[in-house]
C-alpha positions as a printed Julia matrix, in Angstrom:
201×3 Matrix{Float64}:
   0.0    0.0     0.0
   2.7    2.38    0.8
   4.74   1.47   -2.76
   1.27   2.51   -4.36
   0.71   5.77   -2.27
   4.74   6.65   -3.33
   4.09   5.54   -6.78
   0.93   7.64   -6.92
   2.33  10.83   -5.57
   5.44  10.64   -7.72
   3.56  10.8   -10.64
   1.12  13.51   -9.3
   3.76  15.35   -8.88
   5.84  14.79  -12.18
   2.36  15.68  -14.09
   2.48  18.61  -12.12
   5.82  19.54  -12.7
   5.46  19.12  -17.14
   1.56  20.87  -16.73
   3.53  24.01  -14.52
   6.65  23.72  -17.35
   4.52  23.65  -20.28
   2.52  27.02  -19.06
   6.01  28.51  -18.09
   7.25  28.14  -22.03
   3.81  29.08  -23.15
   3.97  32.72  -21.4
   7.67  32.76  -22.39
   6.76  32.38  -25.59
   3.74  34.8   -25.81
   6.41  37.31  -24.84
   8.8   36.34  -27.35
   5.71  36.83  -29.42
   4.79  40.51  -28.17
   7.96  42.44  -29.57
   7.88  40.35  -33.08
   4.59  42.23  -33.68
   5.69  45.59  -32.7
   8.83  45.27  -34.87
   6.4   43.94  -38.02
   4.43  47.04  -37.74
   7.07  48.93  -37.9
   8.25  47.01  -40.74
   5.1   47.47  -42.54
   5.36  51.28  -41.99
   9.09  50.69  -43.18
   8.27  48.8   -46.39
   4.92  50.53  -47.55
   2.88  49.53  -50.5
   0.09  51.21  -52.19
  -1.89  48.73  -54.47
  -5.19  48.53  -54.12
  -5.94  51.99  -52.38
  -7.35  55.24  -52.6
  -5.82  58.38  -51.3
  -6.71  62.02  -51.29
  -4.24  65.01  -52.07
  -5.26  68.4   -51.06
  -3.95  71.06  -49.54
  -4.78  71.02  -45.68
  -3.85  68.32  -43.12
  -5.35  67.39  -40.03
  -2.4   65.84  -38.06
  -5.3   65.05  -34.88
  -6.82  62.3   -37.62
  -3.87  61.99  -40.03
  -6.4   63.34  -42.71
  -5.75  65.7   -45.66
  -8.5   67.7   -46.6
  -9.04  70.9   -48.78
 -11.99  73.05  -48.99
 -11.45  74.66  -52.28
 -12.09  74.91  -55.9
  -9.54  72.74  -57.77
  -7.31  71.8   -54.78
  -8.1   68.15  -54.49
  -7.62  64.97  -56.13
  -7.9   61.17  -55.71
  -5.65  58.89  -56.24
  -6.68  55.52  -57.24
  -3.19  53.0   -57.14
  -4.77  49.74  -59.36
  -1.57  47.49  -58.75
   2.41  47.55  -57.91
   2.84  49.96  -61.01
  -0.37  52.08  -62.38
  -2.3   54.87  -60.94
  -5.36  56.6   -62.01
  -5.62  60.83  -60.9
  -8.61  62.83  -60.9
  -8.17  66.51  -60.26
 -11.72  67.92  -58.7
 -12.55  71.3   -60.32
 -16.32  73.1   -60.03
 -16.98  72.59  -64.06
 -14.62  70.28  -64.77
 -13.05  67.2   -63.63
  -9.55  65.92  -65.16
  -8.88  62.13  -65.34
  -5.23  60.73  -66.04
  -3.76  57.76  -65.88
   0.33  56.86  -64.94
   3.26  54.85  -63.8
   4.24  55.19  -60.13
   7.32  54.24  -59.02
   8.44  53.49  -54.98
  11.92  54.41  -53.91
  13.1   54.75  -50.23
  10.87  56.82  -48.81
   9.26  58.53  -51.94
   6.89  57.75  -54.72
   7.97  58.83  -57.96
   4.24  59.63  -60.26
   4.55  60.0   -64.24
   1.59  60.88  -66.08
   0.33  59.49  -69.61
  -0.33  62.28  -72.02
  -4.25  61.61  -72.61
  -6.65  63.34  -70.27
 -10.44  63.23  -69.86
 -12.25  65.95  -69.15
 -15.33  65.89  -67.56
 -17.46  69.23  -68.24
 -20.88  70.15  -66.65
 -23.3   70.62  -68.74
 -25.35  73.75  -67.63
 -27.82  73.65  -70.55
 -29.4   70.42  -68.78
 -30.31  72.3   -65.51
 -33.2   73.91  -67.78
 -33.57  71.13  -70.21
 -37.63  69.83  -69.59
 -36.97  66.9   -72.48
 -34.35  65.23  -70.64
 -32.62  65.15  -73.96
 -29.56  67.04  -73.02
 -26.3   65.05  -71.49
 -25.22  65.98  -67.9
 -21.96  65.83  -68.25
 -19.69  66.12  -72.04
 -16.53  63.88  -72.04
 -13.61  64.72  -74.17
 -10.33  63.18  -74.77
  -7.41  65.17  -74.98
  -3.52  64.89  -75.47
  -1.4   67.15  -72.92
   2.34  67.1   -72.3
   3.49  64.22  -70.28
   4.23  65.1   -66.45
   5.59  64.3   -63.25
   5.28  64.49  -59.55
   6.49  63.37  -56.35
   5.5   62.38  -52.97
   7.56  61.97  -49.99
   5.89  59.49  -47.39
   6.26  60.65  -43.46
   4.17  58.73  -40.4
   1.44  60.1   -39.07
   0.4   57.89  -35.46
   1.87  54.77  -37.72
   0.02  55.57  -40.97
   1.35  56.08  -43.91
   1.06  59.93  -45.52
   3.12  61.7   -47.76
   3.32  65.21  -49.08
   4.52  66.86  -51.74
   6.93  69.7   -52.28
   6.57  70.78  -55.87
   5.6   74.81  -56.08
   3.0   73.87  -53.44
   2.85  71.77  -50.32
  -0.1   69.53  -50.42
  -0.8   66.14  -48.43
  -2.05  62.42  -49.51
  -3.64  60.4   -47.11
  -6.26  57.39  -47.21
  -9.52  58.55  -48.41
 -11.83  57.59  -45.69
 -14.84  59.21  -47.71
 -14.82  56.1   -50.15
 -13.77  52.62  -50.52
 -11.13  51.53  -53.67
 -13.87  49.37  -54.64
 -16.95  51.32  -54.83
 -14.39  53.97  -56.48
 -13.41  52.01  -59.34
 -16.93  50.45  -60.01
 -17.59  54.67  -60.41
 -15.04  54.92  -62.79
 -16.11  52.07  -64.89
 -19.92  52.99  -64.48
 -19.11  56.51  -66.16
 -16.68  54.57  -68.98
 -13.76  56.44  -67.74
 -11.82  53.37  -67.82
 -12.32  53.23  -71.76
 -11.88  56.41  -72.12
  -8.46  56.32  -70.46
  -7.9   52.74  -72.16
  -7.4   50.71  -68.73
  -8.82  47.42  -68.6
C-alpha cells in the first residue's frame, strides 16, 4: 500500500511539474511573441505599398486624424493605385473634372508619379439644368492629349500611418480617403466609362 501511495504521488507530482513547465514556455513564448509584432508594424510602416488603395491630395492636413482635406475649388484629387505599377488621378474642379492615368514608381521613402499624355475631361453641362426633355447630357466627355508630367510624394508617419506630401511649387498632403472605398471607387469609374476612355482594362 505504501509502494502505491509513493508511486501515486510521484507521478502527481511529475504531471504537475510538465503541466507548470509547459505554461512557463507558453507565457515565455507569448512574450517572445509581443515584440515580433511591434517590430512587423514597424516594418510594414518601413516597407509601404500602395496597391489597391485610394488616397486624397489636397492642400490642408489634419495631423489630430492623419487626414488631408481641402476646402477649395480645384485643390483636391484622388488617387486611385490599381496594382504595384499604375495609378489613375482625378483633379476635382467646379466645371470640370480631369482624369489621367500613370506609372508610379516606390523608392526609399518617396513615390515617384509619371503621367500618360491623354486626359479626360469631364465638363458640366449647364444647358441640362433647364432642359424639360431630358434630352440634353449631364456631363460632355472629351479626350485630350497634354504634355506628359511628373510628380512626387515623400511618405512621413502620421500615429503609424502612412502619408506623404509633396513639395513641388506647393505643399499639399495624400492620405487614405476615408470618404470612399477603392472598390466602390473604381466600379464609379467604370460605371461613367472612364476606364475606356483612359484605355485601362
Amino acid at each position: 500500500m505504501i509502494i502505491k501511495k509513493v508511486i501515486l504521488i510521484f507521478l502527481f507530482s511529475t504531471l504537475l511539474f510538465f503541466s507548470a513547465s509547459c505554461n512557463q514556455s507558453q507565457k515565455e513564448s507569448v512574450l517572445e511573441e509581443e515584440p515580433k509584432s511591434v517590430i512587423n508594424k514597424k516594418e510594414d510602416i518601413k516597407n509601404f505599398f500602395l496597391s489597391n488603395k485610394l488616397y486624397l491630395l489636397a492642400p490642408e492636413f489634419n495631423s489630430k486624424d492623419c487626414e488631408s482635406f481641402g476646402e477649395c475649388d480645384c485643390c483636391s484629387s484622388n488617387y486611385l493605385f490599381l496594382d504595384d505599377e499604375n495609378f489613375i488621378c482625378v483633379d476635382y474642379c467646379l466645371e470640370v473634372d480631369n482624369f489621367y492615368t500613370g506609372k508610379y514608381k516606390i523608392e526609399n521613402e518617396r513615390v515617384e508619379l509619371k503621367y500618360n499624355s491623354t486626359v479626360v475631361n469631364k465638363e458640366y453641362n449647364w444647358e441640362s439644368e433647364s432642359d424639360t426633355t431630358n434630352i440634353q447630357p449631364e456631363y460632355f466627355y472629351k479626350i485630350e492629349k497634354c504634355k506628359p508630367f511628373q510628380s512626387t510624394w515623400i511618405k512621413f508617419n502620421c500615429k503609424e500611418k502612412i502619408c506623404f506630401k509633396t513639395t513641388e511649387k506647393e505643399t499639399d498632403y495624400a492620405s487614405v480617403d476615408k470618404t470612399k472605398t477603392y472598390e466602390s471607387f473604381l466600379e464609379e469609374l467604370k460605371k461613367e466609362g472612364i476606364l475606356k476612355r483612359l484605355n485601362v482594362k
